[in-house]
N, C-alpha and C positions, 0 to 999 in steps of 0.2 A: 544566583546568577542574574544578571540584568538580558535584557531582552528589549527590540523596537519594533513595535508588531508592524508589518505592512500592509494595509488594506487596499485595496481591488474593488469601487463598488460598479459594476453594469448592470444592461438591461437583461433582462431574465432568460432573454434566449440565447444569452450569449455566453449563459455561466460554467455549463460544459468543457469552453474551451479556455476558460480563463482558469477553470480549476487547475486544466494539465497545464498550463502557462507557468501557474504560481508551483504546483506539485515540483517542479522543474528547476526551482530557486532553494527551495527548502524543502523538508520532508512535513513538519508540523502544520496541517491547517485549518483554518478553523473557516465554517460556509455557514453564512446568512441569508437564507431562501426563505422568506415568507409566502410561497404563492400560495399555499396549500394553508394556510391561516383564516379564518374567516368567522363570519358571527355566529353562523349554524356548527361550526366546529366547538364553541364556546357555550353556545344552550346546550349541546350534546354533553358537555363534560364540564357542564357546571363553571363554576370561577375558576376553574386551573390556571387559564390563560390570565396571561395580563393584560390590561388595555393599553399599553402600547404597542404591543406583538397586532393586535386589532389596528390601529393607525397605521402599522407600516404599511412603503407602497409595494403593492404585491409585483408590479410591476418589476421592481427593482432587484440585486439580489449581490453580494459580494465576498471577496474570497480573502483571508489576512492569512500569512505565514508570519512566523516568528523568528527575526536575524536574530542571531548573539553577538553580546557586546565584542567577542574578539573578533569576531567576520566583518569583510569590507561591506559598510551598508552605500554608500556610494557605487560599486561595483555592483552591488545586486541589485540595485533601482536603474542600474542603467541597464542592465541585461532584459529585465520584468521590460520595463519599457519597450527595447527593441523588440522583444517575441508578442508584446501586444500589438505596437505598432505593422509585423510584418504580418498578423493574423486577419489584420482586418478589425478587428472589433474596437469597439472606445471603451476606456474604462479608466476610474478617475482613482489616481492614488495619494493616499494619505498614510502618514507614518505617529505613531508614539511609542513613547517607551513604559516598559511595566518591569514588574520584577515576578522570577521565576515562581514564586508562591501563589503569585496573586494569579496565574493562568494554567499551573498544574492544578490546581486545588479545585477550581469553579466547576472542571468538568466532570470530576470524578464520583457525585452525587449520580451521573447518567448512566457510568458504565456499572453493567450488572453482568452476570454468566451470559454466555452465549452459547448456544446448540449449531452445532457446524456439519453439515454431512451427518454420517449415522452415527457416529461416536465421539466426534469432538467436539469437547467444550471448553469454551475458553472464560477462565475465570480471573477477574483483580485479587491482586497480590492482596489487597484487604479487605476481600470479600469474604467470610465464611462459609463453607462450601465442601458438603458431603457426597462425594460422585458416586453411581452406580456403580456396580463390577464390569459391566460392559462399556463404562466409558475410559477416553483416554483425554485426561485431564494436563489444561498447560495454564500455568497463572504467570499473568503477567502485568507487569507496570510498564509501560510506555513510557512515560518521562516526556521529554520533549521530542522523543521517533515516533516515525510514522508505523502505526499496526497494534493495531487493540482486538482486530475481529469484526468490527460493529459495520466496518466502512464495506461495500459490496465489492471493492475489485480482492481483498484480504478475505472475504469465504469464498468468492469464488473460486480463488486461488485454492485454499485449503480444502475447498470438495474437490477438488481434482488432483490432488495431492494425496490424501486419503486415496482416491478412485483407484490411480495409480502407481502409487507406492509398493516395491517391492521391499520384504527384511532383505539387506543386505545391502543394500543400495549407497553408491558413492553418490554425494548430492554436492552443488554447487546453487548457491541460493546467490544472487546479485541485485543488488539495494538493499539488503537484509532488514534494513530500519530496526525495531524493536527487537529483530530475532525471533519473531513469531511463527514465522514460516520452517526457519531453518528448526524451530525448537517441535513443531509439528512432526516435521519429516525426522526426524530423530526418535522420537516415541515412538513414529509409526514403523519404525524397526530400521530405517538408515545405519548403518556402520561406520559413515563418516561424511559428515560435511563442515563445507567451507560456505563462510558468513560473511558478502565483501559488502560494504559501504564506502560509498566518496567520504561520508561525513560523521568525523573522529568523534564525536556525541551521541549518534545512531550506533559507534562499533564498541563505546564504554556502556552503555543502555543496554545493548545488545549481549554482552557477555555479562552482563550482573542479569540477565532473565535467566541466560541458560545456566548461572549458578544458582538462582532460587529455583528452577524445575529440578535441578539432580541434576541434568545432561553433562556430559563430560565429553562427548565423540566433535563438539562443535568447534570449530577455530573462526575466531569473529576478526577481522583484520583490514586495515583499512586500503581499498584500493579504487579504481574508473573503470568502474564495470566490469571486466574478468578480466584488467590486467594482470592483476596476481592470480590467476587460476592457476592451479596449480597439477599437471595430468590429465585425466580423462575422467568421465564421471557418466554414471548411468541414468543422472537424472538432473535435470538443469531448469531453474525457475527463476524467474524474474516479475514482482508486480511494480512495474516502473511506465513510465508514459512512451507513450505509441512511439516520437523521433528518438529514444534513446535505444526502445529494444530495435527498430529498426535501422539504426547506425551499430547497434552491434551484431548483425544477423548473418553478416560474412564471415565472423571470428566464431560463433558459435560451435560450425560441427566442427572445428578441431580440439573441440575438448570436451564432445562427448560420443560416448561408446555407440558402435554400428546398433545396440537394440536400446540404444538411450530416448527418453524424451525428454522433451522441452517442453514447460509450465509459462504460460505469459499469461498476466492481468495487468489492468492497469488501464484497459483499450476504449476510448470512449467510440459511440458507435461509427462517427463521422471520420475515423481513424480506421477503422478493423479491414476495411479492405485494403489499405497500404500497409496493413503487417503482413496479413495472410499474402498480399503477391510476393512481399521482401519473401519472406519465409520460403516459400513457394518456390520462386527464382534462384534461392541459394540449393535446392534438390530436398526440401522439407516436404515431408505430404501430412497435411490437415488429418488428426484424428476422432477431434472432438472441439467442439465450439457451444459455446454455454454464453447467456448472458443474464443479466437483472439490471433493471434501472438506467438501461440506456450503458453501461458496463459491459466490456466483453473479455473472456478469457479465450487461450487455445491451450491445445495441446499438439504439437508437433512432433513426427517420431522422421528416422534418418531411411528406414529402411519399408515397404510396401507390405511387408508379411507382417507386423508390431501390431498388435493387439491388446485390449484392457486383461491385466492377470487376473 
């Protein structure tokens, strides 16, 4: 498949908000941040480094997502544009094209298992990999969807998923991307959920994971956020950017159970206080707030007595 990558490059304090900008277009992205690069990082660890990673300006730092060749790339240059222009920040865009080999491939020398919470690990489909008895193992390939485990707002998501996961549990996972989440909460004893993505590549990605994990209880299908929800569900998560879960936070508790929670990641920190009042304002009360990396998750529950099981 052909692909035209989109590059984002700003200045470095402004990279926060150009990630959710670009996460907003696409799900696939790829972040060039050198500040943390430097010469004493490179005597420490010998020649690993290149010397041109050493020239970049630390100063600078930029975000590319991946159109495919059947999406309007006119249409998503215009959209990136307005949401940079209405943010405030400047940031200079440049576009080429690649082919899907040459930008699946490059990455996958990085990803290794990942240790998630106390039991989950997340391993690549072509990795080799002996798990303990006490762990609950999910392998997955990613493709061109968003969620491999590695990125912070996807554990956090998953320690709290883990935290409060009950067996039995109707789940409603929204932006599914890879299926990483939903493929989680499935193991971790779910009885059924539902896997929506806007974008029909994240929900074909997404169902070839939960047919290499074993899972069968998952329906991956393509919808705008929980258009297609389908019922009530005791457990509701989303790792999507701050204006999307709070444009859906009016529609939420009618499709989840009076002792249900809600999982949200995805929240950068200059964001988290406009989810928690959305939240808040709709009769949601804050049950746990967790962050890393300037990242924030919540957990929201419907009713005042809802507690970790």
């Amino acid at each position: 498949m052909e692909w035209t990558q989109v590059r984002a490059e700003c200045d470095i304090k402004d990279l926060e908000t150009l990630t959710a900008i670009m996460s907003m277009t696409e799900n696939s992205l790829m972040i060039e941040d050198y500040s943390d690069v430097s010469e004493g990082v490179n005597a420490i660890y010998g020649e690993l480094l290149d010397e041109e990673l050493l020239k970049k300006d630390k100063n600078r730092a930029a975000v590319s997502v991946f159109i495919p060749k059947e999406k309007n790339l006119s249409e998503a240059l215009e959209s990136m544009r307005d949401l940079i222009a209405d943010s405030g920040i400047k940031a200079e865009i440049t576009t080429c094209g690649l082919d899907e080999k040459d930008w699946a491939d490059s990455w996958k020398k990085y990803y290794k298992p990942i240790n998630i919470g106390k039991k989950l690990v997340i391993v690549p489909m072509w990795e080799d990999y002996s798990p303990g008895s006490d762990k609950v193992t999910v392998r997955m390939d990613p493709g061109m969807a968003f969620g491999t485990g590695t990125h912070e707002t996807t554990a956090l998501c998953a320690e709290l998923i883990e935290k409060y996961m009950t067996p039995g549990a109707r789940v409603l996972d929204v932006g599914t991307g890879s299926g990483i989440l939903a493929i989680i909460c499935s193991k971790l004893g779910a009885s059924e959920v539902d896997a929506l993505d806007i974008d029909e590549n994240a929900v074909r990605v997404a169902k070839e994971n939960c047919k290499a994990n074993g899972v069968d209880n998952i329906s991956c299908r393509q919808s705008d956020l929980i258009a297609n929800a389908q019922g009530k569900y005791n457990f509701i998560c989303a790792n999507i950017v701050a204006d999307i879960v709070i444009r859906m936070s009016g529609d939420v508790g009618k499709y989840l159970e009076e002792d249900g929670f809600v999982i949200l990641s995805g929240i950068i920190n200059s964001q988290a206080e406009r989810v928690e009042k959305a939240f808040g304002e709709k009769g949601f009360r804050l049950l746990e707030k967790t962050e890393k990396n300037d990242w924030n998750a919540f957990v929201f529950g419907k009713t005042p007595s809802q507690s970790v099981q």
